[in-house]
N, C-alpha and C positions, 0 to 999 in steps of 0.2 A: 692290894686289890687291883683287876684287870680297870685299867682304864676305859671309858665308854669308846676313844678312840679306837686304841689298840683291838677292845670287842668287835667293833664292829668290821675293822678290817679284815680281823680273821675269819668273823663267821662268812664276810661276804668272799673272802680267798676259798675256805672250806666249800663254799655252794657250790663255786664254780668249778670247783675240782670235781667236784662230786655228780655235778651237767654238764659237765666236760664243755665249758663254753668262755674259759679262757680266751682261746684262739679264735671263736669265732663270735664274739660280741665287739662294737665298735667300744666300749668304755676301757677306758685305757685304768693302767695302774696309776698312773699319776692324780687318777679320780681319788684312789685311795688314802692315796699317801696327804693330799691336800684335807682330805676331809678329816681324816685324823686328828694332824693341823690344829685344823677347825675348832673340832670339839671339843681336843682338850685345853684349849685355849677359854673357854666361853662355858660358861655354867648355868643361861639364862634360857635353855630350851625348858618350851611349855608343850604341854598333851596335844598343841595340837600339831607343834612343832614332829613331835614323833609320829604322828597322822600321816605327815607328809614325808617323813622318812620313809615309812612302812609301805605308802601307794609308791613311793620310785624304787624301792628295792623290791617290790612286785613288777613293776614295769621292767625292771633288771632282771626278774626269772629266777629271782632267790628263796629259798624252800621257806613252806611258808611258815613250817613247826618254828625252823631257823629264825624267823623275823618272831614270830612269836616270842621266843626266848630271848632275841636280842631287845626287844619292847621292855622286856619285864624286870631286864637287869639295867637297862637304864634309867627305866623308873626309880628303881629300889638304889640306885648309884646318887640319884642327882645330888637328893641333898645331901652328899658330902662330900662331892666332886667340888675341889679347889683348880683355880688358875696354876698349872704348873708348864714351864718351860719343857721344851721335846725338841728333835731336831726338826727343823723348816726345810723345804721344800725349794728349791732354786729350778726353775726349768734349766737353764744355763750350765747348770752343774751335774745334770742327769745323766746317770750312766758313766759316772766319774768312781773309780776307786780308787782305794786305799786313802789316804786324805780325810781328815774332820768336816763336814758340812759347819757353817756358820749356823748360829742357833741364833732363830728370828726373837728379832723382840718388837713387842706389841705396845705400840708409842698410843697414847692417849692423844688426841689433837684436841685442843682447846673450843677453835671455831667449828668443829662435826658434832650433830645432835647424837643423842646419846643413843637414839635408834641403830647408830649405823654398823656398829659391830655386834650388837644381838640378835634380837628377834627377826626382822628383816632379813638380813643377811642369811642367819640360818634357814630361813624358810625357802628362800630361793638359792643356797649354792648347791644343792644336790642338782637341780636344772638345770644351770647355770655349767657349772663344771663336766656336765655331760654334755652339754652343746658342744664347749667347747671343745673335750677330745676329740667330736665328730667332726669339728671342719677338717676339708681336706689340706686348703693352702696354709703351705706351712709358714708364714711370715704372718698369717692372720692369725693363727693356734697359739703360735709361741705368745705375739702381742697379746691374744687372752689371756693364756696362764700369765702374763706378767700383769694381767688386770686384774685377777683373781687374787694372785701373790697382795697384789696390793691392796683388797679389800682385807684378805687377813690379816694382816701388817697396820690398820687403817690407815691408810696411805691417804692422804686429803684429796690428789688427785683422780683417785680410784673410786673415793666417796662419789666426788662426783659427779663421775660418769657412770655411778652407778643412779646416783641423784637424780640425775639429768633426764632418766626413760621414764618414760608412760609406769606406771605400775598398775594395779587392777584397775578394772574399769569402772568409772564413777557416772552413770545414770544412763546406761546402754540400753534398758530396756524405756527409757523416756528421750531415744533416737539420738541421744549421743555419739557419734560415731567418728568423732574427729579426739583422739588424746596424743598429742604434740609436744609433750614433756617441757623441758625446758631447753629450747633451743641454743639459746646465748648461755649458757651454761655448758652443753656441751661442745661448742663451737669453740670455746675459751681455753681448754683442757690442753695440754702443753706437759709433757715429762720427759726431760734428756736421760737419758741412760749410756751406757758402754757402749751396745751394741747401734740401737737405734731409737728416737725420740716417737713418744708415743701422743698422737695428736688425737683429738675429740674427733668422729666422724660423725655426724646427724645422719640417722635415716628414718623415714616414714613407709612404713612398710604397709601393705594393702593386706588387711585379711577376710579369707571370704569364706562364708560358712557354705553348705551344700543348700541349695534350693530346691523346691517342690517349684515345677513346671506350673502350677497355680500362683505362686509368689512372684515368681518373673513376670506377670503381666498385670503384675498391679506396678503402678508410675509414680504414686505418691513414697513417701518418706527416702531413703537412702539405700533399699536393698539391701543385702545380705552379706555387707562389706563394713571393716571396719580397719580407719587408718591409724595404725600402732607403729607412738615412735618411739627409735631406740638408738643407746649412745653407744658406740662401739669406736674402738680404735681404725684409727687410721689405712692401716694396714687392709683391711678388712675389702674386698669388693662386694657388690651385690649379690652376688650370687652366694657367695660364704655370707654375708648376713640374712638370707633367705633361708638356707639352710641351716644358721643358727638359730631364727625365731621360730621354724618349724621344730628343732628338735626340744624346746623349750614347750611349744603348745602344745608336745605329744607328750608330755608326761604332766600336765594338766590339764586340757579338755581334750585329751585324745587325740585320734586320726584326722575328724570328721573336717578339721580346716584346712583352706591352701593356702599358702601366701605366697605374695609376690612383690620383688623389688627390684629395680631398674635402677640404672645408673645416675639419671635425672632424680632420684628417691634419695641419694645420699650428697650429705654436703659435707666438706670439710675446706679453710678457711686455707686460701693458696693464695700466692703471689699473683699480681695482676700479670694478664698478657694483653699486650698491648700488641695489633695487627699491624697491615699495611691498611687495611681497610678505616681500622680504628683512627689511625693518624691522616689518614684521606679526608675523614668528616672534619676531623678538628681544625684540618687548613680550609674548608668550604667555611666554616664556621669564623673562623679567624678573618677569610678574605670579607665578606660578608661586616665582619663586628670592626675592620679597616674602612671600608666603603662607608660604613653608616656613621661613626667618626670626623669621619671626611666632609660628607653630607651634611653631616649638623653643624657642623662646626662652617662650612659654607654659607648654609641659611643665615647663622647666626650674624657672620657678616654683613652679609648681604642685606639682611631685616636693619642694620644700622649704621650699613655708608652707603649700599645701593640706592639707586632711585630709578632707575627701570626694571621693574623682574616679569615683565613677558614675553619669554622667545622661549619656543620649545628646547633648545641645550638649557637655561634655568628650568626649567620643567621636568624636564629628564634629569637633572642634576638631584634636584629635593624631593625627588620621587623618592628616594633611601633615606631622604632623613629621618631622625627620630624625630623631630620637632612636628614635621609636614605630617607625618602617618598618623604620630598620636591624635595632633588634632582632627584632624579628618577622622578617624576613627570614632573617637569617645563625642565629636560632632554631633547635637540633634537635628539640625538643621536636615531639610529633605528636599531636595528640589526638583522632586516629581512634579510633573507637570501634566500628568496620565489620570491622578485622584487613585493611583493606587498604594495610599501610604500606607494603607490597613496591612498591605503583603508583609513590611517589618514586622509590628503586632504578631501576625500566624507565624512568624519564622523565627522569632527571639521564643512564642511560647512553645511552639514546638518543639526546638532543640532543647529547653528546658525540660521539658516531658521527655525527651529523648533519652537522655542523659541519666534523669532521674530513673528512668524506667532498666536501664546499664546497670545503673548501681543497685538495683533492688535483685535485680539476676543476678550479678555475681557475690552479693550480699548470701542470700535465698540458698546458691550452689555453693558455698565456700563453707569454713569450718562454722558450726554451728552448735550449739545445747540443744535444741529441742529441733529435731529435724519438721513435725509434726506444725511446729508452730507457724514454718510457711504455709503449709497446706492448706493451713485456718486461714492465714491470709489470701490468699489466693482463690477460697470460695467465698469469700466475703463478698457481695455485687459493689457494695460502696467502695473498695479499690481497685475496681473493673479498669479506672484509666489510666492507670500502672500500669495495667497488662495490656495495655492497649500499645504499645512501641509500633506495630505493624501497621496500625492506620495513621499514624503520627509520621514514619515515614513515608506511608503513601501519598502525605501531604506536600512533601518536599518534593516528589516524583512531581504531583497536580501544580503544583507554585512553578516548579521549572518548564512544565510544558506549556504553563498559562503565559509565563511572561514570555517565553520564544514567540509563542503564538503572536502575542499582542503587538512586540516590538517590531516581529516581522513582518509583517502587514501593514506596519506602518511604514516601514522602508520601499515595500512592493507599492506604496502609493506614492510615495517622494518619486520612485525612479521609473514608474509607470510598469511595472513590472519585470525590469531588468535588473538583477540585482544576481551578483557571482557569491555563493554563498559559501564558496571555497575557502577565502580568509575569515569566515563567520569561524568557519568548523576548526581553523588551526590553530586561529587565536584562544578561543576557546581551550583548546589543547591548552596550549603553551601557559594560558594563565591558571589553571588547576595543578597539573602537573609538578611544578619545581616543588613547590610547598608540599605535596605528596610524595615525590621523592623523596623530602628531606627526611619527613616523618619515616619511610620507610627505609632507611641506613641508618636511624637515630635505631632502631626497631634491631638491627641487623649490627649496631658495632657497637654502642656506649648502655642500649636499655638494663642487658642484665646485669653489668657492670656496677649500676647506681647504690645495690643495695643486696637484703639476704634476707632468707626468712626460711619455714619450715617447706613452703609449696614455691621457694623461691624455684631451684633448680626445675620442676615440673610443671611449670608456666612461663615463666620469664625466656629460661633457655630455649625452653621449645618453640615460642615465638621465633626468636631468633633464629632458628634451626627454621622452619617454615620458610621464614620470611629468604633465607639463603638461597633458597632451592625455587620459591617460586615468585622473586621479586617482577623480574621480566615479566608475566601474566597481571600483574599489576597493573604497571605502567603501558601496559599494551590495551586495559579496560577490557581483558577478560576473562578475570581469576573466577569468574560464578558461573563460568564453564569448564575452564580448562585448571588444573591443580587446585582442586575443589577441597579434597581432603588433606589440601597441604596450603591453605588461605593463608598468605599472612594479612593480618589486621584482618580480625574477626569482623567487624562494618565497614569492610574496604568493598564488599558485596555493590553496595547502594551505587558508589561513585559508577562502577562497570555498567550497571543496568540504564542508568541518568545517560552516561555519554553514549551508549550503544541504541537508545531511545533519541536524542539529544541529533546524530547520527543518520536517521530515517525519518524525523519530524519537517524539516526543509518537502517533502516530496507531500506531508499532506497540507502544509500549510502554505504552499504555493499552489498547489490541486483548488482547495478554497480560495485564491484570488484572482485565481485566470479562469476558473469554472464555477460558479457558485455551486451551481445545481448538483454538478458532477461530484466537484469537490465536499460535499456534505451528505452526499450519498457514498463516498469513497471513504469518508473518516468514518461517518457511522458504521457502514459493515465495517472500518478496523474494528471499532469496540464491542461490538456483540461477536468480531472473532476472539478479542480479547477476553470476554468472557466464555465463549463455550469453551475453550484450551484448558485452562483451570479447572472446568467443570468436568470435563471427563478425564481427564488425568485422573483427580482428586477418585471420582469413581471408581476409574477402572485400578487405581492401585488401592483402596481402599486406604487413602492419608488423612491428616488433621484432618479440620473447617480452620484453621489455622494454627500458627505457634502457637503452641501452648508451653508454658512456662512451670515445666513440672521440673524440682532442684537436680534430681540427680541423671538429668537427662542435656543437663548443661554445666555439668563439671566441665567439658572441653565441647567450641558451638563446632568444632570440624568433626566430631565423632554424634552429633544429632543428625540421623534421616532423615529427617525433616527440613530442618535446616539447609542441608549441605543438596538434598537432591530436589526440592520442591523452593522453596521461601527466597533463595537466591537466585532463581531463575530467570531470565526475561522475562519468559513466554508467562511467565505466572504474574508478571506486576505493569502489565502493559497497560489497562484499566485506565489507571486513574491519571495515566499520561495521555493517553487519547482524549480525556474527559478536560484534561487543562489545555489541550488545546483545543475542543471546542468552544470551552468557556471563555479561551480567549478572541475566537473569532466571534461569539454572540457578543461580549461585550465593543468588541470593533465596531460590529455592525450597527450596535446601541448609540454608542456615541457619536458614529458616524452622519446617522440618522437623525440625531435630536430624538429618540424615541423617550417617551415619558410614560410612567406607570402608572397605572390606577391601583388607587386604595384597595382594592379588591386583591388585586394580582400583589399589592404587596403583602396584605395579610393570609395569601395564600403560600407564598416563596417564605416566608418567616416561620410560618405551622411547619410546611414540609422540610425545612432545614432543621427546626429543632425537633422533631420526632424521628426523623431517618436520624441527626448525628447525636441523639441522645441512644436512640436502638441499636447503633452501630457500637457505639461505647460499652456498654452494661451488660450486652446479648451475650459477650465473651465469657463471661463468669457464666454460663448456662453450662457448659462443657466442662467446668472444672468440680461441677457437685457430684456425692458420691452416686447420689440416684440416676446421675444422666447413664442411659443405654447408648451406645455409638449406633451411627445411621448414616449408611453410605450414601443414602439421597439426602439429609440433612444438610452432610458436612459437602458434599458439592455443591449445593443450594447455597450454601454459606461464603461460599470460598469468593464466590463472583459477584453473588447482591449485596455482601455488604461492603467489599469494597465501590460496587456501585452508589450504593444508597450513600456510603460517605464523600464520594465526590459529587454528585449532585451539592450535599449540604455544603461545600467548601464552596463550590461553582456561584452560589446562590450569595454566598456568606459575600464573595470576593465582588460579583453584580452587583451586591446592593450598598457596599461600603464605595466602591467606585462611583457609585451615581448617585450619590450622596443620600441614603438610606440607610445607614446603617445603624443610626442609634446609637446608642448608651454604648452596645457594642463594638460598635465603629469607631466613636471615640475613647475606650480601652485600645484598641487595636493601631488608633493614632497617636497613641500616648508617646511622648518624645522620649522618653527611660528606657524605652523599648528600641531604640535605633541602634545606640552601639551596641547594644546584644545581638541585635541582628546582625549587624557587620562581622561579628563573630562566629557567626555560626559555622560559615567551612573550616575553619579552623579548630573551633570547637570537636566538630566530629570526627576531624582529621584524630587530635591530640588523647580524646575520652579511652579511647585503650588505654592509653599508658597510664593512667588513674588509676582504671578497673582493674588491672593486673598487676600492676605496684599492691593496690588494697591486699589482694587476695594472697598475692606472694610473702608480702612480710607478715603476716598479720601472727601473731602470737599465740593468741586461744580462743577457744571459740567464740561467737557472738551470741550473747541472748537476744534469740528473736520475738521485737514487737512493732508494732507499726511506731511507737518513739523513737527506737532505736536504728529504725531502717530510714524513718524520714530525716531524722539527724545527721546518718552517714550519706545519704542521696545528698541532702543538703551541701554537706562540706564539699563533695563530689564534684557537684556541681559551679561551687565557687573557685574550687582548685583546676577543671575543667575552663571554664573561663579566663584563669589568671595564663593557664599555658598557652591557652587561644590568642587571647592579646600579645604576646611575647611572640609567637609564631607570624601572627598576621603585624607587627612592625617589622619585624625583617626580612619576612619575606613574602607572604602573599599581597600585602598591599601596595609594594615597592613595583611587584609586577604587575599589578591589575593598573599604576598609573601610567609601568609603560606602555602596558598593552592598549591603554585608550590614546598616548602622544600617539603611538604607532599606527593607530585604526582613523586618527583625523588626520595624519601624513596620506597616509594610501587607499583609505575606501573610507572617505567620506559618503554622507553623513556618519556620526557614530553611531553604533547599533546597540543603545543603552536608557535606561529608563533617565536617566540623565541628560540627554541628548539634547543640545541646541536644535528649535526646528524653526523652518524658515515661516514668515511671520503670517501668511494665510493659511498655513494649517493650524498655526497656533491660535489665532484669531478664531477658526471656527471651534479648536475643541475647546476653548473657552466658552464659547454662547452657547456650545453644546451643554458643558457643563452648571453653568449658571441657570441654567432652564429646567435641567434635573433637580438643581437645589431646591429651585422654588416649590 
């Protein structure tokens, strides 16, 4: 009796003869001769098994009477078709005569499920085998056929990187759209051979189905994409695995898909490189973890044989220590002397919400089960202040301009109006700066190094790749103009727009001390410039009423419109910087004055702050239901008054805890637990990338999304956020900020800091000042 093998090779030799299409189809002989192989090997093909024979040897252009008859006699074959030896298949040996071919033998492996040589297998090597004759590079072909040899052979390592891929997809139509297979599995895969050793390569490949021009402008779920990953040999580059999962989905869902794979899509597990850049950081880091050594181990003396430690060289000396930083740091102690201790309170819970609100985005955009399930979240009103990150920054913007405002106007009264604002503006520099450099070469030499994952290579690296090309616009505080599309540190935005604000604030807030009248008719028209800007942009380009946080529209924030040309702008977040420094000159003028409020004006300031900063909060989620119709007079309406109406409410919030009003509120906001968070917080924000994109990069499989599971990963986010923050700001940002204050009471006294020794009749009035508000 004809074997099913031997059958089928002939009828399919006989077709092609007969469509003369030998010479001109890519499926090679060696399809044949494996699948032969194959089948006389194996006796466990089911009805549907032949189903799938029958559609790829149609897709093959085999007559169809011919498949027919071939159908019918393997039916009537099976059950009596035994396991029998035949000659195997050697790519290596092909095209070799005279000579015996070695005759394969088909080893059982103890540790392979019993799947892996039947049904499976059989159902996919006709696909399978036909990709492979089609790649073109031949180091990547050969490695197939020796991946194929080795599924027929069960070869354990061939299991599993057969193991290793995505197989059908499991709940695509409830927005599944991320299957990642088993990454560390195939990552693992290692086979020496003669020729060359065949290593696991991870790819995640992008597939995209064809869209109706109606589908692309709906923003909710994941679009018409789906990321399929697959284990392939080493050898293999992107484009040959592009071409291999294309010829694989054309003999089961057709034409109708495209895919695409990039070089950043494939990983496979290499020996570390180590740069000149790489070894730059780690002697900055060395010198740095010397000095601080040095330092404590100083203090330490000193705390117990010393008996004088006040001269600025001891001062300058335990500015790096770990002992001096820590405590100072985790410190609750506050010695404002301004009644602005409420500002910690808004600036520990802010970045808190910041952070949280980081983690819920790249939660949201990263691999997921139910893509649908954000969208629920997000038109929820009650998690309105999750989505709220943008007024939550603008609060950091309003707190910065408040406190220049405040401080500096207290210096234009010490020195009667003389005052070189020149070392304000360098020192400044100088003390943000180093700790932002560092973060960005940590970004640039050791980040992708740390670790691996399936979206490692397509996040991590590219960072890194970003951050190469555009670190200088950084450091220069103008990357939210200039290398927009190529940002590195995706919230590196904020720092650019603060210093460039930070910058031009000196002209109105000394405009305010030498001119009242002037000066307050000249900050006003800023902010109603600051507002129309926004507003007609927003109109005339027809954009947001703000970020909106739809997932698949923040896979990468450098490829959001939004984002990159409106949301990072100056001219778009001037507002509520103009608004903190007014806030900080009425408060001047308050305390200045002894002015005291009536009951009235404060049950009026308390209404208006919590309906504008409750309206400002919740109004967000109005744009994200499916009913809202967009409205280019809405959303310019939106863009200006609510950042308006939320810096009033901050403005109000920050007057009345200063002048001792604040309440129940005020003392939350004074709460001492809230101090070393505060001191955190540049650090904090500096470091939250490298959480967010660690998360996203290793992450395994998808996340089931619920508001549980999203507040639990925010949660750790935010603790891990913190722990790096601390770690950051003892070595380095807080070592600078003490020099930077020896150095500002060396050469421009008084200091210019909430901190500030003041001489003793101004102290004296803003105490009566302040004891008169209490009462």
């Amino acid at each position: 009796m004809i074997s099913i093998g031997a059958l089928l090779t002939i009828a399919c030799a006989v077709s092609a003869v007969e469509h003369n299409i030998i010479n001109n189809t890519n499926i090679d002989q060696q399809v044949l001769k494996r699948l032969s192989t194959f089948l006389n090997a194996s006796g466990t093909l089911d009805p549907r098994d032949i189903a799938r024979l029958n559609r790829t040897a149609q897709n093959l252009r085999l007559d169809k009477d011919l498949i027919a008859k071939l159908s019918e006699t393997i039916k009537n074959d099976m059950r009596n078709v035994k396991k029998t030896e035949d000659l195997g298949y050697n790519v290596y040996d092909d095209g070799a005569e005279g000579g015996r071919r070695e005759q394969p033998k088909l080893n059982a492996v103890d540790e392979s499920p019993d799947y892996a040589s039947s049904v499976v297998l059989a159902s996919d090597l006709l696909s399978l085998t036909s990709a492979v004759a089609n790649v073109k590079e031949k180091v990547c072909r050969e490695q197939g056929y020796r991946f194929l040899d080795g599924l027929i052979l069960n070869k354990r390592w061939a299991l599993r990187m057969f193991d290793a891929s995505a197989k059908s997809p499991q709940g695509l139509l409830f927005g599944s759209s991320y299957h990642l297979g088993n990454f560390d599995e195939c990552v693992g895969i290692e086979e020496p051979g003669a020729g060359v050793t065949v290593e696991g390569q991870y790819c995640l490949a992008t597939i995209k189905w064809r869209q109706r021009e109606e589908s692309k402008k709906i923003r909710t779920g994941r679009g018409e994409t789906l990321r399929w990953a697959v284990c392939v040999p080493s050898g293999c580059d992107a484009n040959a695995v592009a071409g291999f999962v294309s010829d694989v989905l054309s003999h089961t869902v057709g034409n109708s898909t495209g895919v695409e794979v990039n070089e950043k899509d494939c990983y496979t597990r290499k020996p570390m490189i180590v740069s000149k850049l790489d070894i730059a950081f780690l002697g900055i880091m060395l010198f740095f973890g010397v000095i601080l050594l040095f330092t404590t181990a100083f203090e330490m003396y000193s705390i117990r044989y010393m008996k004088r430690k006040t001269s600025p060289m001891y001062d300058l000396i335990i500015s790096f220590s770990l002992i001096n930083n820590t405590k100072k740091i985790l410190s609750t102690k506050q010695n404002n002397s301004l009644g602005l201790e409420c500002i910690n309170g808004i600036k520990a819970l802010a970045m808190i919400f910041i952070i949280a609100g980081h983690a819920c985005l790249f939660i949201g955009s990263g691999p997921v089960m139910d893509a649908e399930a954000w969208d629920r979240l997000i038109r929820d009103p009650a998690n309105a202040f999750m989505l709220n990150n943008t007024l939550l920054v603008d609060t950091f913007l309003f707190l910065s301009a408040f406190l220049f405002s405040r401080l500096l106007l207290i210096e234009l009264d010490k020195r009667r109006g003389r005052l070189n604002v020149l070392p304000i503006l360098v020192f400044r520099y100088i003390r943000v700066t180093p700790a932002y450099m560092i973060v960005i070469l940590f970004y640039m030499t050791w980040l992708p190094k740390i670790g691996e994952g399936p979206l490692w290579e397509g996040r991590l690296r590219l960072e890194q790749e970003r951050c190469m090309d555009s670190w200088w616009a950084n450091i220069l505080y103008v990357n939210n103009y200039i290398k927009t599309e190529r940002m590195c540190m995706f919230q590196s935005w904020y720092l650019a727009v603060d210093t460039q604000l930070f910058f031009v604030a000196p002209i109105f807030i000394c405009s305010l001390w030498h001119w009242r009248r002037f000066g307050s008719i000249f900050t006003a028209v800023a902010t109603f410039v600051s507002l129309v800007i926004p507003t007609v942009i927003t109109y005339k380009e027809r954009l947001d009423p703000t970020l909106l946080f739809y997932a698949k529209e923040f896979t990468d924030f450098a490829t959001n419109f939004y984002f990159v040309e409106a949301y990072i702008r100056t001219h778009m977040k001037m507002t509520p910087y103009f608004m903190g420094i007014l806030t900080g000159y009425i408060l001047h003028r308050i305390q200045l004055e002894n002015y005291e409020f009536s009951n009235l004006l404060k049950t009026f300031g308390w209404l208006t702050s919590i309906v504008l900063g409750t309206v400002t909060t919740f109004s967000v989620s109005l744009f994200y239901q499916d009913w809202y119709e967009y409205s280019t007079i809405e959303a310019a309406a939106y863009i200006s008054l609510h950042k308006f109406a939320w810096s009033i409410a901050n403005g109000w919030l920050i007057v009345a805890c200063a002048t001792g009003n604040g309440g129940i509120l005020g003392k939350l906001l004074t709460w001492k637990f809230l101090v070393p968070i505060a001191r955190l917080t540049f650090c904090a924000y500096l470091v939250n990338g490298i959480i967010e994109l660690y998360y996203v990069g290793q992450l395994r499989h998808p996340l089931h999304i619920t508001f549980f599971t999203v507040a639990a990963n925010a949660i750790s986010h935010i603790v891990l956020t913190f722990f790096l923050a601390l770690i950051l700001c003892i070595i380095f940002e807080s070592p600078l900020h003490g020099i930077e204050k020896i150095l500002l009471r060396m050469f421009a006294r008084p200091v210019l800091s909430d901190n500030a020794k003041q001489d003793v009749s101004c102290e004296t009035s803003r105490n009566t000042s302040q004891s008169k508000l209490d009462m």
